[in-house]
C-alpha positions in Angstrom: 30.9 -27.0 -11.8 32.9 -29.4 -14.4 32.2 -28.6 -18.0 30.2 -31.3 -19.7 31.9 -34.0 -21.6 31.2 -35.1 -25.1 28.8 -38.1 -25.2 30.1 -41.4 -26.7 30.4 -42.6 -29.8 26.5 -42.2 -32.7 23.5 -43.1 -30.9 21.9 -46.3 -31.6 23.3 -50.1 -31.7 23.3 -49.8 -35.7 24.8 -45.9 -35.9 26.6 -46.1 -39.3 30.9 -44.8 -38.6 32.1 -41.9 -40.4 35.5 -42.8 -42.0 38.0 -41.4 -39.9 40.1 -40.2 -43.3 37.0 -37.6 -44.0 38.6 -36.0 -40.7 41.4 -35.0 -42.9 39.8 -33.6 -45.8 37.1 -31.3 -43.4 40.1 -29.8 -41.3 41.8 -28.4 -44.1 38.4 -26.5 -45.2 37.9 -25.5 -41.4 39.0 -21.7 -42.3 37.3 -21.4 -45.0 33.7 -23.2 -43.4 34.9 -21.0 -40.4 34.4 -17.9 -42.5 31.4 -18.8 -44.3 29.8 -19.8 -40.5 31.0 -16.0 -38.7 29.2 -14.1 -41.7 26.2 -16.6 -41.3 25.6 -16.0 -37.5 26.1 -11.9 -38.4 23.5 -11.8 -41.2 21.1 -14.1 -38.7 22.1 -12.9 -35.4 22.1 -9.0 -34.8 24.0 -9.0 -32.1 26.5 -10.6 -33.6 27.0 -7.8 -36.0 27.7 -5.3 -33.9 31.4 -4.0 -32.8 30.4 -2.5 -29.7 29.5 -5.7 -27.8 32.5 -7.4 -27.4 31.1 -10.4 -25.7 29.4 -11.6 -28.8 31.7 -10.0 -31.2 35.0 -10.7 -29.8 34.4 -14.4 -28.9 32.5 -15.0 -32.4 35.5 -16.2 -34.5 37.2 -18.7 -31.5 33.5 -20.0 -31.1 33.0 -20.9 -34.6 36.4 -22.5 -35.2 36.2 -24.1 -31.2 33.0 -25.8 -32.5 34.0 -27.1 -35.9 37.3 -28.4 -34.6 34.8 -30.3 -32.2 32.9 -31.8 -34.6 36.2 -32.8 -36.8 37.5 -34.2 -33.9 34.7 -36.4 -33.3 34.9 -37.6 -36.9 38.6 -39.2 -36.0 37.8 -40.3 -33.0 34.1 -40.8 -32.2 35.1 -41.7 -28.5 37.6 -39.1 -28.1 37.0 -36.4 -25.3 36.3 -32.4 -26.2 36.9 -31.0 -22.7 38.9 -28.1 -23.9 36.7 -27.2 -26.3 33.4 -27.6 -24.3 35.3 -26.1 -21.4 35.7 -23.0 -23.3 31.6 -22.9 -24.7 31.3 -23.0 -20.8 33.7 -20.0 -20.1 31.4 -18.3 -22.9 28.3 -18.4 -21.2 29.4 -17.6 -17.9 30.6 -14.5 -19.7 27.3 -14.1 -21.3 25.9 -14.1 -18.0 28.4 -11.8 -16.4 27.7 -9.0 -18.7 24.0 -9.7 -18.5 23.5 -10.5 -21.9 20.7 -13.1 -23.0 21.8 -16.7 -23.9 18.7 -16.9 -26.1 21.4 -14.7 -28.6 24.4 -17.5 -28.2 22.1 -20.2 -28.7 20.5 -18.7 -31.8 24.0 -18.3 -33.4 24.7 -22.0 -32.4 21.8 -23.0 -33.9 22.6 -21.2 -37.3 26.1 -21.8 -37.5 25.5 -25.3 -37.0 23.2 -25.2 -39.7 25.1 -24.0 -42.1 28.3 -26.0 -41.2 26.5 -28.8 -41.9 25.1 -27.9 -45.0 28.8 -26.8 -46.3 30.1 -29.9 -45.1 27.5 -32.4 -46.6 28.3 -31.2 -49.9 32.1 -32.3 -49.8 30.6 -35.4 -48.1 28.5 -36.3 -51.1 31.6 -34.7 -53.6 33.6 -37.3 -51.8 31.4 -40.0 -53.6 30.3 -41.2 -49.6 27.1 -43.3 -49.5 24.1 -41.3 -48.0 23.9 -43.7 -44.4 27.3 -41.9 -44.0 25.9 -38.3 -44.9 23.2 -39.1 -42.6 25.6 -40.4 -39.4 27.6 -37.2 -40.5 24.4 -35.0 -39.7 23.8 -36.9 -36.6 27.0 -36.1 -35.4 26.8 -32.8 -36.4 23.7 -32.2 -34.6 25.8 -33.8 -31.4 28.1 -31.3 -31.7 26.1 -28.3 -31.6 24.1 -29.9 -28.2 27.5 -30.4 -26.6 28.7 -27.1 -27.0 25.3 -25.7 -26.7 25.0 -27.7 -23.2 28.1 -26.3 -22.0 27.5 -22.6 -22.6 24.4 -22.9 -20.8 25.6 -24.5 -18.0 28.2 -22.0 -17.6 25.5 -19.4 -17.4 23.1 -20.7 -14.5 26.5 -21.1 -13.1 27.2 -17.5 -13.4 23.7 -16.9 -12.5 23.2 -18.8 -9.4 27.0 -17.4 -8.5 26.3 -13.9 -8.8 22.9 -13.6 -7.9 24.1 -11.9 -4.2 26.6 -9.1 -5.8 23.9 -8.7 -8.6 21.3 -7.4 -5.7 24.4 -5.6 -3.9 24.7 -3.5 -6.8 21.4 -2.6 -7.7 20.9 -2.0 -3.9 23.9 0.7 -3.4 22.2 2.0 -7.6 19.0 2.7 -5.6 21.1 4.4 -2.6 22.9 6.4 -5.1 19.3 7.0 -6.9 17.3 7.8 -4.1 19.8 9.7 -1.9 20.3 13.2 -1.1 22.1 15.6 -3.6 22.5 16.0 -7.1 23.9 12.9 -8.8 26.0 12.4 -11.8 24.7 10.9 -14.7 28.0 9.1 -15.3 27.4 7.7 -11.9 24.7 6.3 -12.3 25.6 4.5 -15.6 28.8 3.0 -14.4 26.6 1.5 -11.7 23.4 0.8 -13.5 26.2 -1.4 -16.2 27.5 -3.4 -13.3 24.1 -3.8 -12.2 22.7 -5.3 -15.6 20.3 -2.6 -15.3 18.8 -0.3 -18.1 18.7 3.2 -17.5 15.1 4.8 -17.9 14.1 8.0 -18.9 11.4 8.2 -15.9 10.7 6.4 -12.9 8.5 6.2 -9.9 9.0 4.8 -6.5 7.0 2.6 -4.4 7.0 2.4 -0.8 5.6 -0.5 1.1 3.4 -0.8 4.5 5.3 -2.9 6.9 4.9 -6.7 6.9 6.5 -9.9 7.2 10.5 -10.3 6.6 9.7 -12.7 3.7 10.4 -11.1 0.2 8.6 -13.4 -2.0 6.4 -10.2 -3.6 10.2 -8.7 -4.6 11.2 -11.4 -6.9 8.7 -10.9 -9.7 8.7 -6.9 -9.7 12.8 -7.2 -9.9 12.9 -9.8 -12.3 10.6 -6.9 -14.4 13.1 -4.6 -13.9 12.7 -3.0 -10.2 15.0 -2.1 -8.2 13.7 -3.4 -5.0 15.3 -3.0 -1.0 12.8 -4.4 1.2 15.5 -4.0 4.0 15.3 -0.7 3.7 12.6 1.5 6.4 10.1 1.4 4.5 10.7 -0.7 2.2 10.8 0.8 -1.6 10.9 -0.2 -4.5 11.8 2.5 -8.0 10.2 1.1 -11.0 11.8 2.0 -14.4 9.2 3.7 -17.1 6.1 2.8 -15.0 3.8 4.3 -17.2 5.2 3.1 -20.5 4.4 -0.5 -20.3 2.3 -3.0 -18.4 4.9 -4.6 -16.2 4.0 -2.4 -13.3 -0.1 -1.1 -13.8 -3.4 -2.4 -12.4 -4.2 -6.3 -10.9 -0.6 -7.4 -12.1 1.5 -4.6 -9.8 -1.1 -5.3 -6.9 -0.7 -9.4 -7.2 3.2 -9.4 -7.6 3.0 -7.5 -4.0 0.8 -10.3 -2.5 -2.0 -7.8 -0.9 0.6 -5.7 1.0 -0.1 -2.5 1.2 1.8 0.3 -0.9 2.1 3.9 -2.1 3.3 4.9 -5.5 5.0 7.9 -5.7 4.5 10.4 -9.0 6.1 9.3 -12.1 9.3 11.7 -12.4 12.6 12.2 -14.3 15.4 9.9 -13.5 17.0 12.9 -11.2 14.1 13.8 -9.0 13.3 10.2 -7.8 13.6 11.5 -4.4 10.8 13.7 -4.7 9.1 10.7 -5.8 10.1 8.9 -2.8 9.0 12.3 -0.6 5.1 11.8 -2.2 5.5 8.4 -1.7 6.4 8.3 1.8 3.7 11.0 2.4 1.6 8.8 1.1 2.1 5.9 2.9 1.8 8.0 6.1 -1.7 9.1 5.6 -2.5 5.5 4.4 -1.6 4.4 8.0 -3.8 6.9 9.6 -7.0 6.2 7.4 -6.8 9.1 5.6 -6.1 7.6 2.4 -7.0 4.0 1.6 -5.6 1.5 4.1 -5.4 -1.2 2.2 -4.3 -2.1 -1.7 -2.2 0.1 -4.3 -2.7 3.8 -3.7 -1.0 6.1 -6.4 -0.4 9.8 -5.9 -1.4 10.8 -8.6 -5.0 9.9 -7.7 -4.9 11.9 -4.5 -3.1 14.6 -5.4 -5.2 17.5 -3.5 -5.5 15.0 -0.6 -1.6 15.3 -0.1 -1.3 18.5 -1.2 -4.0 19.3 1.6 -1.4 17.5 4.1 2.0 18.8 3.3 1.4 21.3 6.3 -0.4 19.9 8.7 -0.1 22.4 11.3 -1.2 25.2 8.7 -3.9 23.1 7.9 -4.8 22.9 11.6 -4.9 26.6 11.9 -6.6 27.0 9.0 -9.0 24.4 10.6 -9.7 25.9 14.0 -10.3 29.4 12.6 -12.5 28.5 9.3 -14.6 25.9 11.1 -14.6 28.1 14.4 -18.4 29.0 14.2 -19.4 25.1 15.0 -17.9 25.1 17.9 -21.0 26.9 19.0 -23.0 23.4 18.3 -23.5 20.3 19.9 -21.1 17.3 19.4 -23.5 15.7 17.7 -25.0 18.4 15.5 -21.7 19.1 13.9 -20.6 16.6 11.9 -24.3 16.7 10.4 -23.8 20.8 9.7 -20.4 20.2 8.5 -21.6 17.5 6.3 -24.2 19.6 4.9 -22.0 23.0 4.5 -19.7 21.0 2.2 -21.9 19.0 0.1 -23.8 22.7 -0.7 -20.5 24.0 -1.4 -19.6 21.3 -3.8 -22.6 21.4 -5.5 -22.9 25.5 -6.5 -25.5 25.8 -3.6 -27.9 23.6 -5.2 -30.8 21.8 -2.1 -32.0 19.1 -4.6 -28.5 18.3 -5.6 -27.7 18.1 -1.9 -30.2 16.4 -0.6 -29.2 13.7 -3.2 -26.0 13.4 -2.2 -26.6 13.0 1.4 -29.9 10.8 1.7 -32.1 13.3 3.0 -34.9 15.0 2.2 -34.8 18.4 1.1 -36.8 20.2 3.5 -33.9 18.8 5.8 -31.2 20.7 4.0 -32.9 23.7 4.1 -33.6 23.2 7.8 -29.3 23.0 8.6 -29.0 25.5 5.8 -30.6 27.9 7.7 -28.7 26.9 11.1 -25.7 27.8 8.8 -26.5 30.9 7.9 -27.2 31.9 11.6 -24.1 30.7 12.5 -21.7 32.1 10.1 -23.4 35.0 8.1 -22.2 36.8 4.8 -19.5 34.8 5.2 -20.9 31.6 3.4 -21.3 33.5 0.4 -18.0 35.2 0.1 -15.9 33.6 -2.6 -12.5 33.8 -0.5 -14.0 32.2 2.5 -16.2 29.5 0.6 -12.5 28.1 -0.8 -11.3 28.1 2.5 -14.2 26.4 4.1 -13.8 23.5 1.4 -10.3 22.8 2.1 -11.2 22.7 6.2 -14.6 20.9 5.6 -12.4 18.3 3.7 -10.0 17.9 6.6 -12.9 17.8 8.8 -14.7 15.1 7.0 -11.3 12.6 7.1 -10.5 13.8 10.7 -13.9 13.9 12.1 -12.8 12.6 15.7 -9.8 15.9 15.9 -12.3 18.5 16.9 -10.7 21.5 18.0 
């Protein structure tokens, strides 16, 4: 992209000329205005102020004097060109953008050095004796000057933007790799990376994983934009969300919108190091949302179903533990057991209260007592054996989400 040109000459068929000679007498202030405009833009501007960012700091002296020469310039010869000059405000903000700073921060100082330049130089305009049309046309072209360069630098950053957008999602797609892959990682590592990502490095995280769906990544865009680091390539696709608890980026209606009804799991929020056991939950998850054990559709977080995946982290065990607890009702009919089973587990839960039960399951009370009594027939002093009770609950539970696996 070419760097924008200086407009013509003063707006307006009646624009009043600045004497050219007035050129003369502002160039040999230009250090001196330049100084007075660099400690302006560091009192304003905090970034500006500080010697550990070099793309402000570093590029704050050349911009101020670039911009001022611009503006004399313009004074000489109001249809002269300022390509150099522009060109380099463009070079600026495509280094802005490269190190993933904001251009909000560039065009704040622009706005307050230009400010003050043209307050300092106003007051050797009117010293000069010069009529107050030509103090005005001195402001107008003033406030010219600061849109050209101010134009320019943002045009080199979309630039850099729209230009780098592919190696910007490269990076923080081999940063998730590195994040989410097996092995202790460095935390060097992962700040060299997470700096040529324009990433922040969090203190926690959690990771996202998402059902299946449609190629299109629409429901990515707002989620990275927030901060994400998103790979919807990857099988399943995941996302790892930066401080998820300590903000609103990523909570409630907005996280569930952004993904555009698709269903996900979110993993427990962890230290930066053990996002791949968030992943594991995550991914666990997910898995028991596909088979119905855990809600198919919407946002399901871990940590609402923590005994639910706890309860399925060894299925086979489970299964055992199933088959041998729950053995007893095999002696039943198919359709008298998931009634007893219902029953057994409801009286469990509620400290082997009827009234409470019968409440709980729609029934009337003389009906709980009725299976209640078909319970005790079938599995004896062991119902009220505290060791055997907590191991009933866990297989009644499995039961109850598994009703058609009936050993």
């Amino acid at each position: 992209m070419a760097s924008p040109a200086p407009h013509g000459g003063l707006s307006g068929s009646g624009a009043v000329s600045v004497p050219p000679e007035l050129a003369k007498v502002l160039r040999d202030e230009l250090e001196t205005v330049a100084d007075e405009v660099e400690a302006e833009v560091c009192r304003h501007v905090p970034e500006y102020a500080q010697p550990d960012n070099p793309v402000y700091r570093d590029g704050l002296r050349a911009g101020v004097v670039q911009a001022l020469t611009l503006f004399v310039d313009h004074i000489a010869d109001p249809c002269g060109a300022g390509d150099t000059i522009t060109a380099t405000y463009h070079e600026l903000g495509r280094s802005v953008a490269q190190e993933g700073s904001s251009l909000d921060t560039l065009q704040s100082a622009l706005r307050v050095g230009g400010m003050h330049a043209w307050r300092r130089m106003s007051r050797t305009a009117e010293e000069l004796g010069l009529d107050s049309t030509v103090v005005a046309a001195l402001g107008e072209l003033a406030f010219r000057t600061v849109h050209e360069v101010a134009e320019a630098a943002a045009a080199g950053y979309s630039e850099a933007r729209l230009g780098d957008t592919g190696e910007l999602e490269r990076r923080r797609k081999r940063l998730l790799g590195l994040l989410l892959g097996d092995g202790p990682v460095a935390l060097e590592a992962v700040q060299d990376l997470a700096h040529g990502a324009r990433w922040t490095v969090p203190r926690q995280v959690a990771v996202v994983t998402l059902a299946a769906g449609p190629d299109q990544q629409e429901e990515d865009r707002p989620l990275a934009t927030a901060g994400a680091l998103v790979d919807m390539e990857s099988r399943p696709p995941r996302m790892l969300l930066p401080d998820p608890d300590g903000s609103g980026r990523f909570g409630g209606r907005a996280f569930a919108l952004a993904l555009r009804g698709r269903p996900a799991a979110i993993g427990p929020t962890v230290p930066l190091a053990e996002a791949p056991r968030s992943l594991h939950w995550a991914s666990r998850a997910l898995g028991l949302m596909g088979r119905g054990i855990l809600p198919r559709q919407g946002v399901v977080r871990c940590s609402d179903h923590l005994s639910t995946l706890l309860l399925h982290n060894d299925e086979p065990l489970l299964d055992h533990l199933r088959a041998r607890v729950l053995a007893p009702l095999n002696a039943v009919s198919a359709g008298q057991r998931p009634r007893l089973a219902e029953t057994l587990l409801a009286w469990l839960l509620s400290g082997s209260n009827v009234p409470d039960v019968a409440l709980r399951l729609h029934v009337h009370p003389q009906t709980v007592r009725y299976r209640l009594r078909q319970l005790e027939k079938l599995f004896g002093d062991a119902l009220h054996d505290p060791d055997t009770r907590l191991d009933l609950v866990l297989a009644l539970r499995v039961e109850a989400q598994k009703p058609e696996a009936i050993p």
